[in-house]
C-alpha distance (Angstrom), angle and dihedral (degrees) to the residues before:
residue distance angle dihedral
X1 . . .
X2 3.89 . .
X3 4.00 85.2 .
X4 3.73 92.1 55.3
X5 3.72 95.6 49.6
X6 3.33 91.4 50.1
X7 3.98 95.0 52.6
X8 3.63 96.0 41.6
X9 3.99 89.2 52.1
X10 3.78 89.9 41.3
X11 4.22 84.5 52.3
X12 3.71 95.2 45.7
X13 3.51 100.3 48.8
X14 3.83 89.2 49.7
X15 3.47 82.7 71.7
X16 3.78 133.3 96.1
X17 3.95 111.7 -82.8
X18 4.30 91.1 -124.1
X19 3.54 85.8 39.4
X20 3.84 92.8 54.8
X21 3.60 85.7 46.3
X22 3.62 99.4 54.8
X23 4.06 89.2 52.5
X24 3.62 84.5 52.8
X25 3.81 101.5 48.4
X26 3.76 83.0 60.7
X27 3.96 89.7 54.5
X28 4.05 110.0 77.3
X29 4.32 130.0 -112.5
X30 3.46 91.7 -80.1
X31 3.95 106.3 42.0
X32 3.79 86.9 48.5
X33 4.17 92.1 63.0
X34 3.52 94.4 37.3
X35 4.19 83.3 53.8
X36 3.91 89.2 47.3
X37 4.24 91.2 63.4
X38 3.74 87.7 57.9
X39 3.62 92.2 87.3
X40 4.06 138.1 -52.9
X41 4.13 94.8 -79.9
X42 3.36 91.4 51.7
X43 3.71 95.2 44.4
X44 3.80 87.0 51.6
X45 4.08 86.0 56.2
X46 3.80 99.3 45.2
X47 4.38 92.6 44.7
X48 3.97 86.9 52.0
X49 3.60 114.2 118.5
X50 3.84 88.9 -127.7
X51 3.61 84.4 70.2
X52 3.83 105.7 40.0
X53 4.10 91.8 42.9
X54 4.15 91.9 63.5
X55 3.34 85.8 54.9
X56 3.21 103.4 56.6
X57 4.06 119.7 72.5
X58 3.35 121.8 -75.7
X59 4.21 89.6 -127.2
X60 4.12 92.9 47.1
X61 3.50 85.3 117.8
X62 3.90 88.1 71.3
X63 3.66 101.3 31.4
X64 3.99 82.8 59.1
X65 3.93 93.3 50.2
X66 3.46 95.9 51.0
X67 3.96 94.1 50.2
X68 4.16 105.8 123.0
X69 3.88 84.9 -142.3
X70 4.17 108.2 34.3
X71 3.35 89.2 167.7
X72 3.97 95.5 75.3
X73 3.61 86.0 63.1
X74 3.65 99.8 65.7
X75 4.27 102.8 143.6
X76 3.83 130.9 169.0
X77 3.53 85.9 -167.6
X78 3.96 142.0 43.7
X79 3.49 88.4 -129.6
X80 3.80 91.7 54.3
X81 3.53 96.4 56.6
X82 4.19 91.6 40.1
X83 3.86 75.6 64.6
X84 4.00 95.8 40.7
X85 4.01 83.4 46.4
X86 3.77 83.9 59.5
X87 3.49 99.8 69.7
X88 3.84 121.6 74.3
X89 3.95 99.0 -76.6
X90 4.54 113.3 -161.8
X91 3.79 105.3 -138.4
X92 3.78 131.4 170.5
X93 3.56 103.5 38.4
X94 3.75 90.4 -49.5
X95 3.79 98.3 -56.3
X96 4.01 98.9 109.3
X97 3.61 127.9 42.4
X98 4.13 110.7 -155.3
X99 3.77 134.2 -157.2
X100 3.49 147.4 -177.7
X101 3.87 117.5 -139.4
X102 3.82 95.5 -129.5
X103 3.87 98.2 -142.1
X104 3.52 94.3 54.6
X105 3.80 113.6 12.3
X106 4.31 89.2 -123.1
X107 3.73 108.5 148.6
X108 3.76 129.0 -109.0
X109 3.73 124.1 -168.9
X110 3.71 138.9 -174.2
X111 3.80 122.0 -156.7
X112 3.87 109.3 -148.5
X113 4.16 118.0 -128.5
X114 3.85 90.1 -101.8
X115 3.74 83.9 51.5
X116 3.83 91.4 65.8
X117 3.96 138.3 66.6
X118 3.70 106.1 -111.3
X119 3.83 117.4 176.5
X120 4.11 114.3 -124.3
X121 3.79 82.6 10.8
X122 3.84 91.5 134.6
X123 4.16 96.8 51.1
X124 3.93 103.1 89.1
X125 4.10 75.0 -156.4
X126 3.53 84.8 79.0
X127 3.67 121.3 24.4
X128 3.65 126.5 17.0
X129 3.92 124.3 -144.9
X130 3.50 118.8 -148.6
X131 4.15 153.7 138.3
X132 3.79 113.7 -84.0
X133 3.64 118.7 -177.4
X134 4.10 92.5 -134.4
X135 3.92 92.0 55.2
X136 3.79 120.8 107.8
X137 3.70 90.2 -151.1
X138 3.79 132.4 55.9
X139 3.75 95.1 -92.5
X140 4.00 142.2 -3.6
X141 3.82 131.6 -150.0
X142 4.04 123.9 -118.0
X143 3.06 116.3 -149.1
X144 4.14 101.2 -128.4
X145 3.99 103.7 -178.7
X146 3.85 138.8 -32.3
X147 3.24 156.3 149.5
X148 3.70 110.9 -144.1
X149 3.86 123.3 30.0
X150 3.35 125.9 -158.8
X151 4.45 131.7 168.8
X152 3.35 125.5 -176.9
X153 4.11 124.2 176.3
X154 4.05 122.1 -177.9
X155 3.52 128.2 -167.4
X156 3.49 138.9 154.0
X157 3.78 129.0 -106.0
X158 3.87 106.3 -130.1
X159 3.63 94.2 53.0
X160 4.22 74.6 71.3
X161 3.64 138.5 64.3
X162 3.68 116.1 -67.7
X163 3.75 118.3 -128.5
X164 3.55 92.3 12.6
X165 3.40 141.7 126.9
X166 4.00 128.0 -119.5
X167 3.79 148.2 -174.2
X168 3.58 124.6 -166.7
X169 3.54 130.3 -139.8
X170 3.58 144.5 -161.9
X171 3.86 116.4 -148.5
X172 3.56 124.4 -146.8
X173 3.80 155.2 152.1
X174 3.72 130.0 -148.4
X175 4.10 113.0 -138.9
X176 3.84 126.5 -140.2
X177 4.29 87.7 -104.7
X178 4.27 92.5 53.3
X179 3.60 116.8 133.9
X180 3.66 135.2 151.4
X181 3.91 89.7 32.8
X182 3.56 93.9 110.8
X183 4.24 96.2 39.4
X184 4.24 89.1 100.2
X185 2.90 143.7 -13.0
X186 3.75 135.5 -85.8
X187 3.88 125.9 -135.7
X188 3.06 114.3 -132.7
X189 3.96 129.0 -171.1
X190 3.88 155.3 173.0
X191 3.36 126.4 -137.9
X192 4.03 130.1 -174.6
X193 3.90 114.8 172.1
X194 3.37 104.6 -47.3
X195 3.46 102.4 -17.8
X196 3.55 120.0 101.8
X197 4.20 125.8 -170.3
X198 3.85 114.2 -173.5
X199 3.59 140.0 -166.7
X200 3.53 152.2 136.1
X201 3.84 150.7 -102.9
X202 3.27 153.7 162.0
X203 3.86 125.2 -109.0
X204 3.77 104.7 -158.2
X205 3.81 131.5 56.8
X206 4.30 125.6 -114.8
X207 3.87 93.8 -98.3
X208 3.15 110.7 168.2
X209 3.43 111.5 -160.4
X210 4.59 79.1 55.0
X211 3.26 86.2 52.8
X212 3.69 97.6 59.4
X213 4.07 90.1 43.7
X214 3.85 85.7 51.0
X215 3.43 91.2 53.4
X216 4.11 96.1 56.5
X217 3.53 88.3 35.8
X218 3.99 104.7 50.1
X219 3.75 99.8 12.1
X220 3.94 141.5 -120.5
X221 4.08 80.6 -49.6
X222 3.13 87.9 80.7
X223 3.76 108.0 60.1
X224 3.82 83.7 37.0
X225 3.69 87.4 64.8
X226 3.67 99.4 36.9
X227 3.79 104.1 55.0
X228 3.70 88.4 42.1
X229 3.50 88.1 52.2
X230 4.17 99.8 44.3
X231 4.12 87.7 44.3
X232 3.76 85.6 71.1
X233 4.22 92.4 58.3
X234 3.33 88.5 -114.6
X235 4.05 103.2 173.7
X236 3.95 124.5 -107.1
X237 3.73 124.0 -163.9
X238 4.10 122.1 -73.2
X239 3.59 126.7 -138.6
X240 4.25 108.2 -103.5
X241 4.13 117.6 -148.7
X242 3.48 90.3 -119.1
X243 3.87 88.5 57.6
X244 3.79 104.8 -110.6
X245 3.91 114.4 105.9
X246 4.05 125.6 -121.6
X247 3.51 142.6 -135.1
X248 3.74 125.8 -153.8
X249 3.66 101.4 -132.3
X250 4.46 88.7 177.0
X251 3.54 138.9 -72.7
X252 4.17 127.1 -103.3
X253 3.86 132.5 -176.2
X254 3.92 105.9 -127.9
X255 3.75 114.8 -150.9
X256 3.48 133.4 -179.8
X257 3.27 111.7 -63.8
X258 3.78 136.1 70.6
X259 4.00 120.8 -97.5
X260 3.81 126.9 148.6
X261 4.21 112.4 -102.2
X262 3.87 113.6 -140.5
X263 3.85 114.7 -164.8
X264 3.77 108.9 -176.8
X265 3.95 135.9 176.8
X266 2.95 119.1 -176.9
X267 4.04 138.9 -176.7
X268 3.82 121.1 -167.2
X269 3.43 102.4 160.9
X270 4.16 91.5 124.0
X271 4.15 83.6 -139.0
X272 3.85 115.0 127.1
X273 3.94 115.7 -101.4
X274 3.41 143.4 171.8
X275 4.08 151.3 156.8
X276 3.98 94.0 62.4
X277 4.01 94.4 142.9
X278 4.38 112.0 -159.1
X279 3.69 136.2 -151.1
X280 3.16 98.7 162.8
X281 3.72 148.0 -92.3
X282 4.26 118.5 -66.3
X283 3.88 127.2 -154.4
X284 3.68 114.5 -161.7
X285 3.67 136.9 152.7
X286 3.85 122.1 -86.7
X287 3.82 115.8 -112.8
C-alpha cells in the first residue's frame, strides 16, 4: 500500500502545477488538505486559489456583500476566506446567519425569528421580542401566552446546495415560566413544490417537577394525553452545541432548480402555553 502511495504521489507531482490543481479542484475541502501533507509541491497545488475558489459557492460573491460586518472577512487567499466562510457569517441585515460545512463547502443557513411568519407575533400580549445574550441574531421572540401556535419559514432552494441532501430545524429554548409546551404535540412539516413530508413533535422537555405543576394546573388530561402521546416515539427536542435545543421539522433532497421551501410547526391544540423561546429555524446538509 506504502508502494502505491508513493507511485501515485511520485505520478502526480510529475505533473504540471495548474494541472495538479485542476485534478484537485475536482477533489472536495477535505481531500484537498489531506493532499497538501503529502509533501511541499503538493501542498503548493492543494493551497492554490484555483483549488479553494471551486469550492466555494458559485453566489459567494453575494453572500460576502451582504455580510453586516465585511470587514471580518478580510482574505488574501480563496482558501482563507473558505475558512472565514466557515464560521457563522450575519447576512441580511442580521436576519440569517450562514455557514459553510467545512468538509465539504455545502451550505447551512439559519433564518432568524423575525425572518419567520409567526401567528400573534405582533401582540406584545402574546410574545415578547427582545435581546438575549445567547442569540446569534440581534433579538429573539418569547413566546409569552397562547392558545394556538403556528411557524412558518420560506426560502428558496438555489440559494442551497445542489444535489444535496437537507434537514430542517427549528431552534429553541424552554424558559423557567414554560408550561403547556409539552400538553400535544405539534406537527411539524417540509414542503418543496409539491411535495410535502410530515411529522410530529413535541415542544417541551419531560421535567418532572413541570409535569407535576401541569398536572394541578390542566388536570389528569394531561398525563392522559402525554403518555399516550410519548408511547408512540414521538420526538422531543435535543440539546444543540451551541446550547439552544432543535427540532426536526423533516428532511428534503434539493436539486437544481429553484422552488420555494416551507418548514411549518404547528400547534392547534387550543390549550394555553407559554415559555417556548425562538432563534430561528436552520437548514443544513445531512451527514
Amino acid at each position: 500500500m506504502s508502494h502505491m502511495a508513493s507511485s501515485c504521489s511520485f505520478n502526480i507531482e510529475s505533473l504540471p502545477h495548474d494541472c495538479v490543481s485542476e485534478i484537485l479542484s475536482h477533489t472536495s475541502p477535505l481531500e484537498a488538505c489531506m493532499v497538501s501533507l503529502v509533501s511541499p509541491t503538493l501542498r503548493s497545488c492543494a493551497n492554490s486559489d484555483t483549488v479553494w475558489r471551486s469550492f466555494l459557492p458559485s453566489d459567494y460573491e453575494d453572500i460576502v456583500s451582504s455580510a453586516v460586518n465585511p470587514f471580518i472577512l478580510s482574505f488574501s487567499s480563496y482558501k482563507q476566506l473558505f475558512h472565514a466562510l466557515c464560521h457563522p457569517l450575519l447576512i441580511d441585515q442580521g436576519n440569517k446567519s450562514f455557514k459553510l460545512e467545512k468538509s465539504s463547502g455545502k451550505k447551512s443557513y439559519i433564518i432568524s425569528a423575525r425572518e419567520l411568519s409567526i401567528a400573534w407575533s405582533s401582540d406584545p400580549m402574546m410574545w415578547s421580542w427582545k435581546p438575549i445574550p445567547e442569540s446569534r441574531f440581534p433579538e429573539a421572540a418569547e413566546l409569552r401566552t397562547v392558545s394556538w401556535l403556528e411557524i412558518e419559514g420560506k426560502i428558496r432552494t438555489r440559494i442551497l446546495t445542489p444535489n444535496t441532501s437537507y434537514s430542517a430545524y427549528l431552534i429553541m429554548n424552554v424558559s423557567h415560566r414554560a408550561y403547556g409546551l409539552d400538553f400535544a404535540p405539534s406537527e411539524v412539516s417540509v414542503t418543496v413544490g409539491k411535495n410535502v413530508r410530515r411529522g410530529k413533535a413535541y415542544l417541551g422537555h419531560k421535567d418532572e417537577n413541570k409535569r407535576k405543576m401541569e398536572t394541578l394546573f390542566y388536570g389528569n388530561r394531561t398525563e392522559v394525553l402525554r403518555n399516550a402521546a410519548f408511547d408512540e416515539g414521538i420526538a422531543s427536542p435535543s440539546k444543540r452545541e451551541d446550547g439552544w435545543m432543535e427540532i426536526e421539522l423533516g428532511e428534503f433532497f434539493n436539486g437544481e432548480g429553484d422552488e420555494e421551501i416551507k418548514m411549518c410547526l404547528r400547534e392547534v391544540g387550543y390549550q394555553l402555553k407559554g415559555g417556548l423561546v425562538l432563534e430561528g429555524i436552520q437548514l443544513r446538509p445531512k451527514p
